[in-house]
C-alpha positions as CSV (number, residue, x, y, z in Angstrom):
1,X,-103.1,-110.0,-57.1
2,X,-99.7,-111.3,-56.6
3,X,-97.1,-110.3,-54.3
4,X,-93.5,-112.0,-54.1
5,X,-92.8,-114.7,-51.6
6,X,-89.7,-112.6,-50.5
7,X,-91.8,-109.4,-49.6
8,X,-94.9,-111.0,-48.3
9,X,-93.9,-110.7,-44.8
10,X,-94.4,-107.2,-45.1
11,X,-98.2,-108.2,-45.5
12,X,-99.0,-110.8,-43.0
13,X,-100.2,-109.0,-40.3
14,X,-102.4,-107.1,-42.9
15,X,-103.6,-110.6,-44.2
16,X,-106.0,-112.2,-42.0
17,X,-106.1,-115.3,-43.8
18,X,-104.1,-118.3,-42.7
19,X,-103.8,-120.4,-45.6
20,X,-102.9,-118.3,-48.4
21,X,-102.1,-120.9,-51.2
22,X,-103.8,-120.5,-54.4
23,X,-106.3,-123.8,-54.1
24,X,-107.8,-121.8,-50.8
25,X,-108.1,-118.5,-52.3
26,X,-109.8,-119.6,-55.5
27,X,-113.4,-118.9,-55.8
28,X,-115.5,-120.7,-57.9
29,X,-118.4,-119.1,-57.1
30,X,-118.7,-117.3,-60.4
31,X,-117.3,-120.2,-62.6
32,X,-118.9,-122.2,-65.5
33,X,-118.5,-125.5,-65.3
34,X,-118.4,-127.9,-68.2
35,X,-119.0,-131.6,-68.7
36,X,-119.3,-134.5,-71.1
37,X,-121.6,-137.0,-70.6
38,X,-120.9,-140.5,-72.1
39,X,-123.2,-140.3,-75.3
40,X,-121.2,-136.3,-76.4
41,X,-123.8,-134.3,-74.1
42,X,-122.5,-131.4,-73.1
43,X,-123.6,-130.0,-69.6
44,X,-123.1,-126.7,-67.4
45,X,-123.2,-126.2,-63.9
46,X,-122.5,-123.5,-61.7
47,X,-122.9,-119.6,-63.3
48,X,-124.8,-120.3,-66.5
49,X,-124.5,-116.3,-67.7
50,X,-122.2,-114.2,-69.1
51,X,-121.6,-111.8,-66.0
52,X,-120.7,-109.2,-67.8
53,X,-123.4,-109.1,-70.5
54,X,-125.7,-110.2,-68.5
55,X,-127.0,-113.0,-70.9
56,X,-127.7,-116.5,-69.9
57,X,-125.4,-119.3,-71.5
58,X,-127.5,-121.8,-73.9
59,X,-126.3,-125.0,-73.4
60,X,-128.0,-125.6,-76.5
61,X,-125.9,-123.7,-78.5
62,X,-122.7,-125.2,-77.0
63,X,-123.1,-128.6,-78.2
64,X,-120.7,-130.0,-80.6
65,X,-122.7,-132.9,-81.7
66,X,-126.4,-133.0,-83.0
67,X,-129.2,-135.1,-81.2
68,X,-129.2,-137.8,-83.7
69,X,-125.1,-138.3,-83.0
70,X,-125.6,-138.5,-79.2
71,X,-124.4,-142.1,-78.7
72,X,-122.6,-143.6,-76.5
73,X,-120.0,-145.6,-78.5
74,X,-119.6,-148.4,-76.6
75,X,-122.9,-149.1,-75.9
76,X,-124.4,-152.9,-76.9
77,X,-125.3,-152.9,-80.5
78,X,-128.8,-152.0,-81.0
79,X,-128.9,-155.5,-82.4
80,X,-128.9,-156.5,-78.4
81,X,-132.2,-155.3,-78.0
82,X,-133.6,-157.5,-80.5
83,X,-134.0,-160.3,-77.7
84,X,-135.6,-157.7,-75.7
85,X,-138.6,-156.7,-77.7
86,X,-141.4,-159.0,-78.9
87,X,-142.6,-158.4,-82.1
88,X,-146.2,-159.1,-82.4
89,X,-146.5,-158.6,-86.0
90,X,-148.0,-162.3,-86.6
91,X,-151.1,-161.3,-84.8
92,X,-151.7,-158.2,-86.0
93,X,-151.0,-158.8,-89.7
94,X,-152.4,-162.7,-90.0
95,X,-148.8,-163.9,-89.3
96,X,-148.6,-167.9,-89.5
97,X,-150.0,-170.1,-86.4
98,X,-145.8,-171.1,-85.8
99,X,-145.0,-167.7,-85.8
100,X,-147.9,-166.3,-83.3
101,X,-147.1,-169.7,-80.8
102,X,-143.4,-168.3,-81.0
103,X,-144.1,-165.0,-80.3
104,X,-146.5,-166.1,-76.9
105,X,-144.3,-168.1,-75.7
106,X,-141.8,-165.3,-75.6
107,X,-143.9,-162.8,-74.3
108,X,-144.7,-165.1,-71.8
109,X,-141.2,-165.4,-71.1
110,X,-140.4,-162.3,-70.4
111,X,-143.4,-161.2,-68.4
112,X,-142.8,-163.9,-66.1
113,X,-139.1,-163.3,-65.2
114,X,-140.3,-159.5,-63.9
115,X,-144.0,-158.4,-65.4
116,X,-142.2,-156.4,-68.0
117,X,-141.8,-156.7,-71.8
118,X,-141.2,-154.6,-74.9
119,X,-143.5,-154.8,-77.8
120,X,-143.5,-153.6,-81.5
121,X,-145.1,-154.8,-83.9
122,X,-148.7,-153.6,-83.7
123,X,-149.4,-151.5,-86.8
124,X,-149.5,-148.8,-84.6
125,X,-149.7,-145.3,-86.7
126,X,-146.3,-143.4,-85.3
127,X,-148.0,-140.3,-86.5
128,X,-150.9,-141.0,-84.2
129,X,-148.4,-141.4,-81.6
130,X,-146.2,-138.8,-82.4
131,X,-149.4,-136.2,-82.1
132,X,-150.1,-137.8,-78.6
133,X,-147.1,-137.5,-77.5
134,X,-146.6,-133.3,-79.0
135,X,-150.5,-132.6,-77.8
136,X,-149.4,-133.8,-73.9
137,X,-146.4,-131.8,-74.4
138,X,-147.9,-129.0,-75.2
139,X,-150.9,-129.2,-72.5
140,X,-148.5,-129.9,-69.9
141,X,-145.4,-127.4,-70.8
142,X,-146.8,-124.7,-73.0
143,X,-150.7,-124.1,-72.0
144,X,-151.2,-121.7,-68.9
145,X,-152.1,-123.3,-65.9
146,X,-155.7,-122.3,-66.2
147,X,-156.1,-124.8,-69.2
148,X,-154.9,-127.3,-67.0
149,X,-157.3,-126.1,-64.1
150,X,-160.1,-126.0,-66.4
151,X,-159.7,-129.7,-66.3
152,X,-160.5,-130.1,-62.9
153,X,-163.2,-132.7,-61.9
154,X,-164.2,-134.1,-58.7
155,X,-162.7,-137.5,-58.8
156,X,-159.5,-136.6,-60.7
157,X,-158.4,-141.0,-60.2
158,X,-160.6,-141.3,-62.8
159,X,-161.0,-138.0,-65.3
160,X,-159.1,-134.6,-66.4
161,X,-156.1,-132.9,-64.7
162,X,-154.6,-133.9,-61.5
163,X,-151.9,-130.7,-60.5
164,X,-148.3,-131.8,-59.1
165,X,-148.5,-133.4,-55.5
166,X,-151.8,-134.4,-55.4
167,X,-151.8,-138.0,-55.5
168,X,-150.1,-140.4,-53.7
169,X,-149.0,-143.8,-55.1
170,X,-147.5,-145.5,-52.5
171,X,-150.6,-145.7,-50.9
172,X,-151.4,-148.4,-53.7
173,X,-148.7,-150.9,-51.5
174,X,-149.9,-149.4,-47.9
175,X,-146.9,-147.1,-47.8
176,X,-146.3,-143.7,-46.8
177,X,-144.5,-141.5,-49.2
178,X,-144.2,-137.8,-50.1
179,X,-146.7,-137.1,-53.0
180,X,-146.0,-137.8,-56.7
181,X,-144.0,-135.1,-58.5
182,X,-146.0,-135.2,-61.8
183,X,-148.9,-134.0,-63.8
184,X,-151.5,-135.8,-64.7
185,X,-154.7,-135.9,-67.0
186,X,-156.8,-138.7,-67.8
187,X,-159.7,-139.9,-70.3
188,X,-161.7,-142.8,-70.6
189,X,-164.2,-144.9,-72.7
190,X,-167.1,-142.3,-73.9
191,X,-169.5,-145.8,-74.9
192,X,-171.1,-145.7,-71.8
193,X,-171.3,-143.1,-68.9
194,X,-173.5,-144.3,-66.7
195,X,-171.9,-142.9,-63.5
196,X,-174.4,-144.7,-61.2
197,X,-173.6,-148.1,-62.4
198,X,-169.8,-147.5,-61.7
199,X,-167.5,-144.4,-60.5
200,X,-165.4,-146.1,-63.4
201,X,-167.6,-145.0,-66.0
202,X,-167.3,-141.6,-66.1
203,X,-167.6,-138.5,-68.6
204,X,-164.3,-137.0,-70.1
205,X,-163.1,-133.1,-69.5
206,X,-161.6,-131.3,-71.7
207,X,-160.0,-128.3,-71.6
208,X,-162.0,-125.4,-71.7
209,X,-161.4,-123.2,-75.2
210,X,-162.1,-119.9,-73.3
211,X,-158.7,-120.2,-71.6
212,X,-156.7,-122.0,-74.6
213,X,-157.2,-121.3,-78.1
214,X,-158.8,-123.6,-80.3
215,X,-156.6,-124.7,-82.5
216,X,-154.6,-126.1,-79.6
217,X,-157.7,-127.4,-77.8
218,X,-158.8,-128.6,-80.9
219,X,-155.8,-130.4,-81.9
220,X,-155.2,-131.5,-77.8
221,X,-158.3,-133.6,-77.8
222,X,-158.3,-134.8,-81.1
223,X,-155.0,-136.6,-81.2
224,X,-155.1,-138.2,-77.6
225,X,-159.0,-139.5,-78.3
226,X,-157.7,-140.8,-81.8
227,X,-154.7,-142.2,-79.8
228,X,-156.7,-143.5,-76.8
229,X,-158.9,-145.6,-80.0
230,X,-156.3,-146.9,-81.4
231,X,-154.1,-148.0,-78.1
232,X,-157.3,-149.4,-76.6
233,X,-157.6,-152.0,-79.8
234,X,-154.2,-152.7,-79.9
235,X,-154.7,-153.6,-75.4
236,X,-157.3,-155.8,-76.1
237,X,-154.9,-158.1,-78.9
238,X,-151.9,-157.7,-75.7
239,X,-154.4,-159.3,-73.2
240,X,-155.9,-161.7,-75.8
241,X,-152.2,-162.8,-76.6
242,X,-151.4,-163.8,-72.8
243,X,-154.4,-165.3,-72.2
244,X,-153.7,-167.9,-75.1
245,X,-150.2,-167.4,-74.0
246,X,-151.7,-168.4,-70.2
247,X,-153.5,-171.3,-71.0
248,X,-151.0,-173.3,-72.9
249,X,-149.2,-172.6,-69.6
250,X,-151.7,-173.2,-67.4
251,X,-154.1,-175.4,-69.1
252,X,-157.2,-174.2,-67.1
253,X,-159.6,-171.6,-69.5
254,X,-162.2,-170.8,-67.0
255,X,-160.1,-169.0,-64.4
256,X,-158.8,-166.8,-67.7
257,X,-162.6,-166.5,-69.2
258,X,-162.6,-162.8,-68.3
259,X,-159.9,-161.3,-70.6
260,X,-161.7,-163.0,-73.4
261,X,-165.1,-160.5,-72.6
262,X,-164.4,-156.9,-74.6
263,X,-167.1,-155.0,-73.5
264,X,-167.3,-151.4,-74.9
265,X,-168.1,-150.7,-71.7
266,X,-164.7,-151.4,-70.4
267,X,-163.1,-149.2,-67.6
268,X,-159.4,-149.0,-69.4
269,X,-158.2,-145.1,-68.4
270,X,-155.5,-143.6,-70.7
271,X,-153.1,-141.3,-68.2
272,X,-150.9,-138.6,-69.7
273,X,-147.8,-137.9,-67.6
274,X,-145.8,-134.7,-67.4
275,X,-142.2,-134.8,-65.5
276,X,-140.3,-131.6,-65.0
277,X,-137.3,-130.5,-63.2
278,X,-137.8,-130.0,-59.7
279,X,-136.9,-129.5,-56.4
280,X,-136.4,-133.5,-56.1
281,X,-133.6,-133.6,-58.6
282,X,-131.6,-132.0,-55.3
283,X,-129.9,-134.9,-53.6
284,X,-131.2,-136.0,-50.4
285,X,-128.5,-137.0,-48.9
286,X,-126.6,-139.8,-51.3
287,X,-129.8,-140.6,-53.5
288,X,-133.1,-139.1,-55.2
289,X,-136.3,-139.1,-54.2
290,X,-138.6,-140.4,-56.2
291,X,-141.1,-138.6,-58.4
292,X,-142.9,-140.7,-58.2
293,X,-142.9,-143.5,-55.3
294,X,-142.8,-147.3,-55.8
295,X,-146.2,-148.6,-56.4
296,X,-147.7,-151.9,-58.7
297,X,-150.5,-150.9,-61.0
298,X,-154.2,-151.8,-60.2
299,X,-155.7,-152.9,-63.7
300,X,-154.8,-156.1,-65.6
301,X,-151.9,-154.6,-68.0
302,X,-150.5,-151.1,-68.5
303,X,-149.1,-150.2,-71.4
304,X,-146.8,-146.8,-72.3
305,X,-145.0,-144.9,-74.5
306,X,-142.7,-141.7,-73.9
307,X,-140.8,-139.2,-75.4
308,X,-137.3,-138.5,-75.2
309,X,-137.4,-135.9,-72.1
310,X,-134.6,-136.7,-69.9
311,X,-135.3,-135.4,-66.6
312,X,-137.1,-138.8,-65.4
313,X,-136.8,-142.5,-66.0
314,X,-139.4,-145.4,-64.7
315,X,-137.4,-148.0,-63.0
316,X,-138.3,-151.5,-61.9
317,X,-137.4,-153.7,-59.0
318,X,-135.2,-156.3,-59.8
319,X,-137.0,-159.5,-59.5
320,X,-134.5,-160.8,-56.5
321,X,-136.1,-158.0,-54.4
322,X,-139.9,-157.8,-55.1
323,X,-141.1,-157.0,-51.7
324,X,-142.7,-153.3,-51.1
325,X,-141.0,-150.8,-49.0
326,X,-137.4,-152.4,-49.4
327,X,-135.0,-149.4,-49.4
328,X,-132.0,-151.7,-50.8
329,X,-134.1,-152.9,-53.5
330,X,-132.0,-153.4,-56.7
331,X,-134.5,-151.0,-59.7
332,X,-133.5,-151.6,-63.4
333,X,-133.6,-149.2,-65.9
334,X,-136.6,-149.2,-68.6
335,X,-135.1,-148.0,-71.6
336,X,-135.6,-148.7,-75.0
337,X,-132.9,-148.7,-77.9
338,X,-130.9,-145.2,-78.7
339,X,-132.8,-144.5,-82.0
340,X,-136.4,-145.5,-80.9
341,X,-136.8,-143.5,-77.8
342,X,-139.7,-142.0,-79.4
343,X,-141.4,-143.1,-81.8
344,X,-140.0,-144.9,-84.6
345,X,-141.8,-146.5,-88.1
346,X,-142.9,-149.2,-86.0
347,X,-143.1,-147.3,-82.1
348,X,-141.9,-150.0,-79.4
349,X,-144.0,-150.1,-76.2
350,X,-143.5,-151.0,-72.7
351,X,-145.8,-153.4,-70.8
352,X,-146.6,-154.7,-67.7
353,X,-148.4,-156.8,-65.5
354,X,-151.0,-155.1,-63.0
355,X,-152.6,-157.1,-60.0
356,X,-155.5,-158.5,-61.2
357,X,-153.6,-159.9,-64.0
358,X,-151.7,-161.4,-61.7
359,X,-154.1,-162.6,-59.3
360,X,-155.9,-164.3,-62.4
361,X,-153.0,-166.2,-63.8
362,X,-152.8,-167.7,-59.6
363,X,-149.0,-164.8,-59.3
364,X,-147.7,-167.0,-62.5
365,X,-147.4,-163.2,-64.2
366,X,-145.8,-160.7,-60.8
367,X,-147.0,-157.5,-60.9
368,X,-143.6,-155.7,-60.4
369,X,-143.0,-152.5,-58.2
370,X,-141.6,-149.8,-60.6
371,X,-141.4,-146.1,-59.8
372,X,-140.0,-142.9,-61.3
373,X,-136.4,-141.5,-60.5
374,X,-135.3,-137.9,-61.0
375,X,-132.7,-138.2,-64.0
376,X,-129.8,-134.9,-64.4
377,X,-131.4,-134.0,-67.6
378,X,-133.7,-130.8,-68.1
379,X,-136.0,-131.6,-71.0
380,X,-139.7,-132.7,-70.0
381,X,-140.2,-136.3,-70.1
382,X,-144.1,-137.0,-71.8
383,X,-145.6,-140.7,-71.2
384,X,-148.5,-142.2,-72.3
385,X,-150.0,-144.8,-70.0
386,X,-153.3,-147.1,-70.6
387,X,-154.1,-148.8,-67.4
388,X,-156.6,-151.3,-69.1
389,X,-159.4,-152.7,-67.1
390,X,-162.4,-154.7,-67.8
391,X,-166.2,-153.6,-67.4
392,X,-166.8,-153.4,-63.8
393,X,-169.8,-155.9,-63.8
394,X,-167.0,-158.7,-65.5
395,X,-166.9,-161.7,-63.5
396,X,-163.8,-162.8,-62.0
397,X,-162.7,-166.3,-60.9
398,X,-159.8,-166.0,-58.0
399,X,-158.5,-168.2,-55.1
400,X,-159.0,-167.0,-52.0
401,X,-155.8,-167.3,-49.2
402,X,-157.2,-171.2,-48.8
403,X,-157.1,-171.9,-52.7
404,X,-160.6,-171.8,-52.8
405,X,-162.6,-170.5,-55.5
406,X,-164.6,-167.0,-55.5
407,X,-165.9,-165.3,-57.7
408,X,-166.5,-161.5,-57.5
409,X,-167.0,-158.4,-59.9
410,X,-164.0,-156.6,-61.3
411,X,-165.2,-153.3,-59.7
412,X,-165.1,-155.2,-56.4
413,X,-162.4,-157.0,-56.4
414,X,-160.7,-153.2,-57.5
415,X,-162.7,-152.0,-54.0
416,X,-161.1,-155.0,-52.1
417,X,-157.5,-154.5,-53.7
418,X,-157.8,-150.5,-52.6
419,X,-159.0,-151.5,-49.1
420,X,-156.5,-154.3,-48.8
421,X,-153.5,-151.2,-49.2
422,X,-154.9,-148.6,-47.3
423,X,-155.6,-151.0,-44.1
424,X,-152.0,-152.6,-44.3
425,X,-150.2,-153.3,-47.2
426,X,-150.5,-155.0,-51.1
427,X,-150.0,-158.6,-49.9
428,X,-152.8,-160.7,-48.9
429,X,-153.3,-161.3,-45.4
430,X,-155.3,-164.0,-43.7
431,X,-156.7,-161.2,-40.9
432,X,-157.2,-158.2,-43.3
433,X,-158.9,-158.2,-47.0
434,X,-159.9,-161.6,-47.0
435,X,-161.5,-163.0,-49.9
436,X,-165.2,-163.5,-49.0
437,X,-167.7,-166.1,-51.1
């Protein structure tokens, strides 16, 4: 309540309070708070219920514009992006040889300023990719956690469901980092699953239909193995593209001879990812931690798509500061344009280089550190990642730290890369991990 300046000294030794002003007796502990974010987004903070009622607020229901509006205005035209993505329609529609040299040559352009590049292009079904994307969403945010367990396997690198801080990324650059924040289930190539030639070859899990009904199972596994198919033939064009795209560059074929081989047999894993909210979207400090720490990928190229969830975005280091472990690094957005965050008439990809890629094109192509921040938003953000690799008994030509020659398996050289990061860091190093004939 109020009382009169002129009578409040008949209350002041019944006021314990020194500062009585309004701005130090207002408590906000009850308020709503509302903001705009630049692209119309409305968000709340503080008390999201009505007290009174006792029903939570929707912050749905409070927005004045609909999804498809949310733009920032002054954003670049989407025409910007145009020079960002590399349409690769020529090779997978018998384009004309001018057209297919053009579109190399920028690929190649863009992979070698940072490892990453957007592609369309590929006659990719956006249905197929759409179904992906809904069957992930569903497994990850909808099923009960004993679908998920059902999943389970011993090596979980390799096959099924890996729960929320249970691998460790960083470890892939020989640092030490809290786990990643993310779920996790993977599948591979059914061709071959002979488990004693390689621990890459393995046999696929599924959920089990006892725990999940099967119409969802049903629909689970058959749009991420028709989307696993389809993304694994559309890979093997990418990596044919860059090698041709390599050797004009390079000039020498034999040192590339191993991306030309597509075995059946090959050890490419597709990864679905599931980001929440969490306890990491807490500031520590001035900053987020990472879900999911900085880390280069092992294979020869990855390649993703993801929904519009908002609550993460993968970032990558600037190319001015590609050295593991730097806290000051500069990390770069990947986004794609406003209206194709999911998946468009013609879905756009992300790519990037892994380290044997690199390794093979003699660090022409970096394999860039990239992680995953915490973003403000609260929808689930669902990716789609296929690390592609080759078929462990592949040959490899590399140079050792003396520029020699060697060759060596691709499932060894994967054994040698793991061993190289878990005794002291990514980097080669003339006293650890050394290249033997």
């Amino acid at each position: 309540f109020f009382v009169k300046k002129s009578l409040f000294h008949y209350l002041e030794h019944a006021v314990p309070i020194d500062d009585t002003s309004i701005e130090a007796l207002h408590e906000s502990s009850m308020c709503t708070n509302l903001y705009q974010l630049y692209d119309g987004t409305i968000k709340l903070s503080g008390c999201k219920r009505l007290l009174w009622h006792r029903l939570p607020i929707d912050e749905k229901k409070v927005q004045m514009l609909p999804d498809s509006d949310r733009i920032y205005p002054f954003a670049p035209p989407e025409s910007c992006f145009s020079n960002m993505i590399v349409n690769l329609n020529a090779h997978f529609a018998e384009g004309s040889e001018v057209d297919k040299a053009q579109n190399r040559k920028k690929l190649l352009s863009h992979l070698r300023r940072d490892g990453f590049a957007l592609i369309n292009g590929t006659n990719m079904s956006p249905i197929v990719c759409k179904q992906a994307l809904q069957a992930t969403n569903m497994f990850f945010n909808e099923a009960p956690e004993a679908v998920r367990r059902s999943c389970l396997a011993k090596d979980r690198a390799r096959r099924g469901y890996s729960p929320l801080n249970t691998e460790n990324f960083a470890n892939l650059v020989g640092d030490k980092a809290p786990n990643d924040l993310v779920k996790k289930f993977r599948i591979g190539s059914t061709t071959t699953c002979d488990q004693e030639a390689s621990p890459l070859l393995s046999n696929n899990i599924w959920p089990d239909e006892k725990n999940w009904d099967q119409i969802s199972a049903s629909f689970f596994k058959d749009s991420v193995e028709t989307y696993y198919s389809n993304i694994c033939k559309i890979s093997h064009t990418v990596v044919d593209i860059i090698r041709e795209a390599l050797q004009d560059c390079m000039g020498s074929k034999e040192s590339l001879e191993a991306l030309s081989i597509h075995s059946e047999a090959h050890s490419s894993i597709l990864t679905l990812l599931g980001y929440t909210k969490g306890k990491r979207h807490n500031k520590q400090g001035k900053t987020y931690r990472p879900l999911v720490a900085p880390h280069t990928d092992v294979g020869v190229v990855t390649v993703l798509l993801f929904d519009q969830g908002d609550c993460a975005r993968l970032q990558r280091c600037s190319p001015k500061t590609r050295i593991p472990s730097r806290q000051e690094a500069d990390w770069v957005d990947v986004v794609l344009p406003s209206k194709n965050l999911s998946t468009p008439d013609d879905p756009i990809f992300v790519i990037n280089i892994g380290d044997c890629l690199s390794e093979m094109s003699q660090n022409l192509l970096p394999s860039t550190l990239h992680r995953v921040q915490p973003m403000p938003g609260s929808v689930p953000r669902n990716c789609l990642a296929l690390f592609v690799g080759l078929n462990p008994t592949t040959n490899l030509l590399l140079c050792d730290e003396q520029n020699n020659q060697i060759r060596i398996t691709y499932e060894d050289w994967r054994k040698e890369r793991i061993k190289r990061a878990m005794i002291g860091g990514r980097h080669k190093d003339p006293s650890i991990g050394k290249w033997k004939n």
